[in-house]
C-alpha positions as CSV (number, residue, x, y, z in Angstrom):
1,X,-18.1,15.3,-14.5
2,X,-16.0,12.3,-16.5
3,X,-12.9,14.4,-17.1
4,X,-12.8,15.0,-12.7
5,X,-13.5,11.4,-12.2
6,X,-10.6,10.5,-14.3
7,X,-8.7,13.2,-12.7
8,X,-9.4,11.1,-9.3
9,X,-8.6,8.0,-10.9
10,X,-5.3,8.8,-12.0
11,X,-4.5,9.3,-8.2
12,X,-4.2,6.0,-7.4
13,X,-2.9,5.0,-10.6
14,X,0.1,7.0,-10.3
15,X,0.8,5.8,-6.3
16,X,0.2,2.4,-7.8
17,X,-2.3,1.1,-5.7
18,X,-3.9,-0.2,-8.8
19,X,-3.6,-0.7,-12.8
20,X,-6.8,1.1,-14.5
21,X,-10.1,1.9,-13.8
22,X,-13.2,0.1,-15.5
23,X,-16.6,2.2,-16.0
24,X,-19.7,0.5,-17.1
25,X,-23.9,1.6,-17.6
26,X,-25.9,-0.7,-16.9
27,X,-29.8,0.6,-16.7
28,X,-29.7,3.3,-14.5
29,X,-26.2,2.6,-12.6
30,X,-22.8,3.2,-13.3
31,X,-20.7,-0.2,-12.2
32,X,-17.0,1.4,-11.1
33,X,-14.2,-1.2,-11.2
34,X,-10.6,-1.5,-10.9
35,X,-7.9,-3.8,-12.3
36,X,-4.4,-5.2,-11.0
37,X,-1.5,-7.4,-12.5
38,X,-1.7,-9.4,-9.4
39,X,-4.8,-10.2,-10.4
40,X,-4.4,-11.0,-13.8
41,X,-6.2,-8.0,-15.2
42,X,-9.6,-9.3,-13.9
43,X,-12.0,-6.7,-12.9
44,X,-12.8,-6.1,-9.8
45,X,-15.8,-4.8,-8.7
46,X,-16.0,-1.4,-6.0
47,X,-19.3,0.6,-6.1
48,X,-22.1,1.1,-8.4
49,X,-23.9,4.7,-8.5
50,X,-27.2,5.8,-9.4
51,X,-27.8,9.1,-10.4
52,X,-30.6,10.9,-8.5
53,X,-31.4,14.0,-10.7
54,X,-28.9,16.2,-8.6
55,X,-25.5,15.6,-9.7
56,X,-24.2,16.9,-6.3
57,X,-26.0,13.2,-5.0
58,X,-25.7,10.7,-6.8
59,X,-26.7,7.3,-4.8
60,X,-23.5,5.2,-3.9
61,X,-24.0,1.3,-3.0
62,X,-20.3,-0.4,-2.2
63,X,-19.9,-3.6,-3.0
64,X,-19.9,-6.1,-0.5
65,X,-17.3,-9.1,-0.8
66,X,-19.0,-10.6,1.8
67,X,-22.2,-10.9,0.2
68,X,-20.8,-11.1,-3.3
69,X,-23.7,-8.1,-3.9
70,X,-24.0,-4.1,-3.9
71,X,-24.8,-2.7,-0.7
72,X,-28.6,-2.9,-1.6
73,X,-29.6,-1.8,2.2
74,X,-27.3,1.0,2.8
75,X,-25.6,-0.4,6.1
76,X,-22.1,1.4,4.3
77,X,-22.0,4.7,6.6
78,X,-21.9,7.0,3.1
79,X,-24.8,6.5,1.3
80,X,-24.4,9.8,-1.2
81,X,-22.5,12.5,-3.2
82,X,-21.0,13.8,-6.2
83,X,-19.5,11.6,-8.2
84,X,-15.8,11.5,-7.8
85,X,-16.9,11.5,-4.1
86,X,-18.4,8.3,-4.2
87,X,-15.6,7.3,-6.4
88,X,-13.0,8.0,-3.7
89,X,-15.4,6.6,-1.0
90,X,-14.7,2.7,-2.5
91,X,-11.0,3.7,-3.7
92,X,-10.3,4.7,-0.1
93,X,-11.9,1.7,1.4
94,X,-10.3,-0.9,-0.7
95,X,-7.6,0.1,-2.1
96,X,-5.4,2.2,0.5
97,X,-7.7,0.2,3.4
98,X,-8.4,3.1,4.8
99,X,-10.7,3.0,8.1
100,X,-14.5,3.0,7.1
101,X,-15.4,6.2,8.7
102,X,-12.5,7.8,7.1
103,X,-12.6,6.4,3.7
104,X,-13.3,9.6,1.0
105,X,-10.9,11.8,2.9
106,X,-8.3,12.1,0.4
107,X,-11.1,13.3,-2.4
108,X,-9.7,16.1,-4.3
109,X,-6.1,16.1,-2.2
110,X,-2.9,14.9,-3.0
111,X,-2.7,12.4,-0.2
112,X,-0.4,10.0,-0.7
113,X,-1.3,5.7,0.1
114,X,0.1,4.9,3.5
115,X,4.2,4.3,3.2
116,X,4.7,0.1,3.8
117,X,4.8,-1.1,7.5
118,X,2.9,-2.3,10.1
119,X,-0.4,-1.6,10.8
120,X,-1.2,-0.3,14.7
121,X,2.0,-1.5,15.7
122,X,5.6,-2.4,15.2
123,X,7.4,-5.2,13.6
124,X,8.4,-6.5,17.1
125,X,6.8,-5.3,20.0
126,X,9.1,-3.7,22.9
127,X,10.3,-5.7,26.6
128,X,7.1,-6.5,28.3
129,X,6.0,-5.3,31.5
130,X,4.6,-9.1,32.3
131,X,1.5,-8.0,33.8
132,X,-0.1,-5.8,30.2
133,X,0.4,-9.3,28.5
134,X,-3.5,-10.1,27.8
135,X,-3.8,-13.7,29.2
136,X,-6.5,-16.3,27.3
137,X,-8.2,-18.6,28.6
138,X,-6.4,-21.4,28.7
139,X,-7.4,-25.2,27.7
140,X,-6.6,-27.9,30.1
141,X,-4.0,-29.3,27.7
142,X,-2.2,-26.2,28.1
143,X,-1.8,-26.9,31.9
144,X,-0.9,-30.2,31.5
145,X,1.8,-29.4,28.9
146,X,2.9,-26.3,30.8
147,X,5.8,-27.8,32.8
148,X,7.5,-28.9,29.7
149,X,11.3,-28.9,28.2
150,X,10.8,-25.5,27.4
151,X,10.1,-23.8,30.4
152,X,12.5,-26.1,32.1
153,X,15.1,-25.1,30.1
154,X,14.7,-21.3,30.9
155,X,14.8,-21.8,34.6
156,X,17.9,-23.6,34.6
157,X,19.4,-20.3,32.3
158,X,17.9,-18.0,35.0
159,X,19.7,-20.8,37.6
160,X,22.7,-20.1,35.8
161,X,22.8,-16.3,35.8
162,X,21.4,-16.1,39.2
163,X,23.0,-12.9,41.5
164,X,26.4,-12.7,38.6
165,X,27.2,-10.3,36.0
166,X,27.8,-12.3,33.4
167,X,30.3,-11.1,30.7
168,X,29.5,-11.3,27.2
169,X,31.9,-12.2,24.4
170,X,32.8,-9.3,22.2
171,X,31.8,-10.3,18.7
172,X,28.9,-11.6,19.1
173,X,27.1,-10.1,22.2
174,X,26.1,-13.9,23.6
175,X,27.8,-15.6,26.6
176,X,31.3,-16.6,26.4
177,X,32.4,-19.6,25.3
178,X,33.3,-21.0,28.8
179,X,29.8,-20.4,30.1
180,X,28.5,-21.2,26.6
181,X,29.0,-25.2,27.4
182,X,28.3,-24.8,31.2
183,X,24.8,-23.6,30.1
184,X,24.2,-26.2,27.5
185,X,25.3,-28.6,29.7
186,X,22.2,-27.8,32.0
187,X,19.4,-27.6,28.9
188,X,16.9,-31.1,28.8
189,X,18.5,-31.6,25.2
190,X,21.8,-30.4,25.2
191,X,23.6,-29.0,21.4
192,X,26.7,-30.3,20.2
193,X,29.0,-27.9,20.6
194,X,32.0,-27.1,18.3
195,X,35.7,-26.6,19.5
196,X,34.5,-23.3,19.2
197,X,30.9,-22.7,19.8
198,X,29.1,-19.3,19.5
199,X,25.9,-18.8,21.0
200,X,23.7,-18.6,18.1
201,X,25.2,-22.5,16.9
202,X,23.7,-23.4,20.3
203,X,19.7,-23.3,19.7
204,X,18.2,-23.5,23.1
205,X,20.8,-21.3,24.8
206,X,20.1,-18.7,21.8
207,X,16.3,-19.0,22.4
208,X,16.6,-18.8,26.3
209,X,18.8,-15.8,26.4
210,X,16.5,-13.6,23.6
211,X,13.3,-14.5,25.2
212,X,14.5,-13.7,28.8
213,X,15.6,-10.5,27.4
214,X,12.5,-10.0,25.7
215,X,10.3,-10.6,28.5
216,X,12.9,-8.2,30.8
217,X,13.7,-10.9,32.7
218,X,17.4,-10.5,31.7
219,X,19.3,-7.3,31.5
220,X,21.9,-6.9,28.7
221,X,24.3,-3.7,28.5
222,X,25.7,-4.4,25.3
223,X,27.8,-1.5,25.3
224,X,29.3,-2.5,28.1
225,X,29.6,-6.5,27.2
226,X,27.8,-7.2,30.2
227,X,24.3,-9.1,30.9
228,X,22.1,-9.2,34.5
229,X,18.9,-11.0,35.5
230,X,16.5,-8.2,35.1
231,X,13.5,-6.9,37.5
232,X,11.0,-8.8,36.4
233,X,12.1,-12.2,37.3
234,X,10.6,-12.7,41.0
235,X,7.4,-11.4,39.2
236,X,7.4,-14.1,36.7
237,X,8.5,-17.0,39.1
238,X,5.7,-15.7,41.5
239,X,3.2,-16.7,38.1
240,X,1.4,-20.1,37.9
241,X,3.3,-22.5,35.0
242,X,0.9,-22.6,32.5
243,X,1.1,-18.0,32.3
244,X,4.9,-18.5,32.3
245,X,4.4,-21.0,29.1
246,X,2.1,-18.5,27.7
247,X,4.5,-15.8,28.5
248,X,7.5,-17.7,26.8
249,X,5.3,-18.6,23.2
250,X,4.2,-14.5,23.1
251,X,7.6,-13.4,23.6
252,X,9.1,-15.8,20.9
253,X,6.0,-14.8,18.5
254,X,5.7,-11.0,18.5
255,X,8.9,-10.0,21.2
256,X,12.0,-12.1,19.5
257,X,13.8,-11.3,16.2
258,X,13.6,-14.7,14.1
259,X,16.2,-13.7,11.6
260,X,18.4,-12.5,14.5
261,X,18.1,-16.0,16.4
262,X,21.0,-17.2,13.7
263,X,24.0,-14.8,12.6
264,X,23.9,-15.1,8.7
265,X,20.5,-16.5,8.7
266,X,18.2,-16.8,5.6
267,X,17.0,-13.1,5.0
268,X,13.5,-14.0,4.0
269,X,12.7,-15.0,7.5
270,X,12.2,-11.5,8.2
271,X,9.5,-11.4,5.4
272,X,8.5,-14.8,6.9
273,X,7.9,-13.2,10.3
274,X,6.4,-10.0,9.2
275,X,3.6,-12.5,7.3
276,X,2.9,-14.1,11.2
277,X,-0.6,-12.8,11.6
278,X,-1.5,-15.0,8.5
279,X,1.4,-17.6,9.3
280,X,-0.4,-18.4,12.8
281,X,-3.9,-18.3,11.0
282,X,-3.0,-21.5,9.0
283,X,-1.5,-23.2,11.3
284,X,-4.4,-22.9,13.5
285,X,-6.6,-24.6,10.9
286,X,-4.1,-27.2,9.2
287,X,-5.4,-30.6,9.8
288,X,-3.0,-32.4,7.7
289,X,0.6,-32.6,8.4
290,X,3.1,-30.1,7.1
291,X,5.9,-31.6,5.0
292,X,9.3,-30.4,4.0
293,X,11.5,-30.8,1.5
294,X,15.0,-32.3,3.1
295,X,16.7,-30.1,0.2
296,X,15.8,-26.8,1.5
297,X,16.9,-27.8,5.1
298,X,19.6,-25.0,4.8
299,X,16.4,-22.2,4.1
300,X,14.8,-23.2,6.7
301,X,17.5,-23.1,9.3
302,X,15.8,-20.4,11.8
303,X,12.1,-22.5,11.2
304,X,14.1,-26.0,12.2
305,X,16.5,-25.2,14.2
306,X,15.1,-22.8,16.9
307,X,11.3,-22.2,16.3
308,X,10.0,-25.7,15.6
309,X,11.9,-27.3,18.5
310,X,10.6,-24.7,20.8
311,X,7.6,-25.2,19.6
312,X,7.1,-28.8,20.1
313,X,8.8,-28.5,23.6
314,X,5.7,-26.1,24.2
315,X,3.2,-29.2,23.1
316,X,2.1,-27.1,19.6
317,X,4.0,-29.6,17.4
318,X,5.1,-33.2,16.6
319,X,8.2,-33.2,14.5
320,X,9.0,-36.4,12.5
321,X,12.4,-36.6,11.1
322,X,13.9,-38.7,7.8
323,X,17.2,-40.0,6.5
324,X,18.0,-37.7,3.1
325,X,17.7,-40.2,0.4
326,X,20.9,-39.0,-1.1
327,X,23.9,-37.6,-0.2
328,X,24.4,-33.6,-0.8
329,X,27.5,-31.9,-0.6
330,X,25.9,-28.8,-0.1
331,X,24.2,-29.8,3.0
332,X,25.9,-30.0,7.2
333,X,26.8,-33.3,7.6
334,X,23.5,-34.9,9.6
335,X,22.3,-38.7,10.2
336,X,18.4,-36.6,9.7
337,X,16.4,-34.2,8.5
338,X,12.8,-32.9,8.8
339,X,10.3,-34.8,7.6
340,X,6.8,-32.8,8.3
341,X,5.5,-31.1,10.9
342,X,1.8,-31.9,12.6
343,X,0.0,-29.6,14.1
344,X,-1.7,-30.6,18.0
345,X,-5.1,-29.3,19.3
346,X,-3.2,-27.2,21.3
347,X,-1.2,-26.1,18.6
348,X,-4.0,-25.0,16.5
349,X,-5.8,-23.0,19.6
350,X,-2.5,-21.5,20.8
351,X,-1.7,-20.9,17.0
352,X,-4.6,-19.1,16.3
353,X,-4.4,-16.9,19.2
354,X,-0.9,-15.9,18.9
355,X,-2.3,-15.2,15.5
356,X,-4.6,-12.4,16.5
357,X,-1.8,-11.0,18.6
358,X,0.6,-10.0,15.8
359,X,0.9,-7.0,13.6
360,X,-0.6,-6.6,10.5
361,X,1.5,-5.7,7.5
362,X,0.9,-3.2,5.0
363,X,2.6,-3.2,1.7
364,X,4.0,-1.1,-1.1
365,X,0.5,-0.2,-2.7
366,X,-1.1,0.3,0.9
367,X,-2.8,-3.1,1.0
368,X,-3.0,-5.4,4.5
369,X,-1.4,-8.4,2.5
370,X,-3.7,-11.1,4.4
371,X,-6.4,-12.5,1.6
372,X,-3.9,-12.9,-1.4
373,X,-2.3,-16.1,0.4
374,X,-5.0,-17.8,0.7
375,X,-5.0,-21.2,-1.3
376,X,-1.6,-21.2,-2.0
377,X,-0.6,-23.5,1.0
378,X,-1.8,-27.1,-1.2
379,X,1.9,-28.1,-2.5
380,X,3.7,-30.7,-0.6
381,X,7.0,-28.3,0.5
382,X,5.9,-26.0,3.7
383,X,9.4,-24.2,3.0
384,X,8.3,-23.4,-0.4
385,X,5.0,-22.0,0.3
386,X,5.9,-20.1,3.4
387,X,8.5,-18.2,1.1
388,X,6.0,-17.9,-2.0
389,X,3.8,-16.2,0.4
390,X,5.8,-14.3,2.7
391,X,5.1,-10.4,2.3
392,X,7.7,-8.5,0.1
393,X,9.3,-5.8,2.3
């Protein structure tokens, strides 16, 4: 019976979704635990079993984090079996997350943890039809805020584009340079534009044209260089202000690439967007302001630049900016840099929603990475934390 247990054990030892295996007696149960690195070799609890007389059924009680306790009443849908059964019952259900009616499948197979990715659904979800996007219920903040820069600013970009084809410059795909300044020209804040600007050096344009082509309201051929307003655009002017607004923060959350908003962007910000279902979670509770470190301006470039202003053009933020205290070489040349970020009321409801939207990642051992970033959010730098934390792809 021992030597087929520790035949199932080394399963998941060998696909890595954990270090060793820890048996204990204690009275009439057998404690089964497990151990990690990333958790500093502590033992971790994941079923106790108690043998019946029959060693085809031996009584299986998971433990419950929850309750910090074994599953005393038998709500767990398994309640019995042999041995390395039970065993891959909690292995399954822990440690490759498999679904709870599933978990114990893999007993005695050579299935494989699930390859990293995203859980139910892509990275980035696809173009939109704008009437499947689930609508909350919305605050009365939400109304009032609704008719803001930010929706402002896309209607004059859909002004602009109007009944044209617009022709797109060849290196980077955006609008040409020419059009470029006519559109930033019309934006509530307009960019100041180099001698010779690129799209993506021009935040608001950048965030106008992605989103619009996220939500299909703008229709790019880029193999042809050549960029339309798309079907859906009488269907989303026909919409009250405050589902437009809505519309505009989904697309940007789950719809919109954040580490293609910047050409030569920071890489992590893919790992930093990948980690959104738990980055929108904090947010949504943080009561306290968010500060940054003027030093790691440059890391931050996609989080300052296009997501932050968007965001408190949407009413989710308050930005408060600072002088550097010294002079850095390495930095652009500006009079100011972010200070922290504070989080509204409606921030932290639309936060949390948007929050409950995203994908789930899964990562190279088969774990959701969601709990393991908890509590490390306390140091003073956001910029820091959000990269300590972000999920390793």
């Amino acid at each position: 019976m021992l030597a087929r247990l520790e035949r199932e054990q080394q399963r998941y030892i060998a696909s890595q979704a954990c270090d060793g295996f820890v048996l204990e007696w204690k009275g009439p149960y057998l404690y089964v635990g497990h151990t990690t690195r990333r958790l500093g070799r502590r033992v971790e609890p994941l079923c106790r079993l108690r043998y019946t007389g029959d060693l085809r059924r031996w009584r299986f009680e998971i433990y419950k984090y929850s309750d910090l306790d074994y599953d005393r009443d038998q709500d767990f849908p398994f309640g019995s079996g042999t041995v390395e059964k039970c065993f891959a019952v909690a292995a399954d259900f822990y440690l490759w997350e498999y679904d709870v009616l599933e978990a114990g499948e893999s007993c005695g197979t050579t299935v494989e943890p699930p390859a990293p990715g995203f859980v139910g659904r892509e990275a980035l979800l696809p173009t939109c039809d704008l009437t499947a996007v689930p609508r909350p219920e919305f605050p009365p903040a939400a109304r009032d805020v609704a008719r803001g820069p930010l929706l402002a600013d896309l209607d004059a970009f859909l002004d602009f584009v109007a009944d044209r084809t617009v022709d797109l410059a060849p290196r980077t795909l955006g609008l040409c340079r020419a059009d470029l300044r006519t559109v930033n020209a019309l934006m509530t804040c307009p960019h100041e534009l180099t001698q010779r600007p690129v799209q993506d050096r021009a935040p608001r344009v950048q965030c106008c044209f992605t989103v619009a082509e996220a939500l299909g309201l703008l229709a790019v051929d880029r193999a042809a260089r050549r960029a339309r307003l798309g079907e859906g655009v009488a269907a989303f002017r026909a919409l009250a202000e405050v589902e437009q607004w809505w519309l505009l923060l989904e697309a940007l959350w789950n719809r919109v690439s954040w580490f293609g908003l910047r050409g030569g962007a920071y890489g992590n910000m893919e790992r930093q967007q990948a980690g959104r279902f738990w980055l929108g979670e904090e947010l949504a509770r943080r009561a306290v302001p968010l500060r940054f470190d003027w030093t790691l301006t440059l890391g931050a470039e996609v989080l300052e630049v296009f997501l932050l202003p968007a965001w408190r053009d949407a009413g989710l933020v308050e930005l408060t900016h600072q002088r550097p205290p010294k002079p850095d070489p390495t930095l652009a040349a500006r009079a100011t840099y972010l200070k922290e970020v504070r989080v509204t009321d409606l921030g932290r409801w639309a936060f949390a929603v948007l929050a409950a939207t995203a994908p789930q990642y899964r990562d190279h051992k088969g774990l959701v990475t969601r709990d393991k970033h908890d509590g490390r959010w306390q140091g003073q730098d956001f910029v820091t934390q959000l990269e300590y934390s972000a999920p390793l792809l």
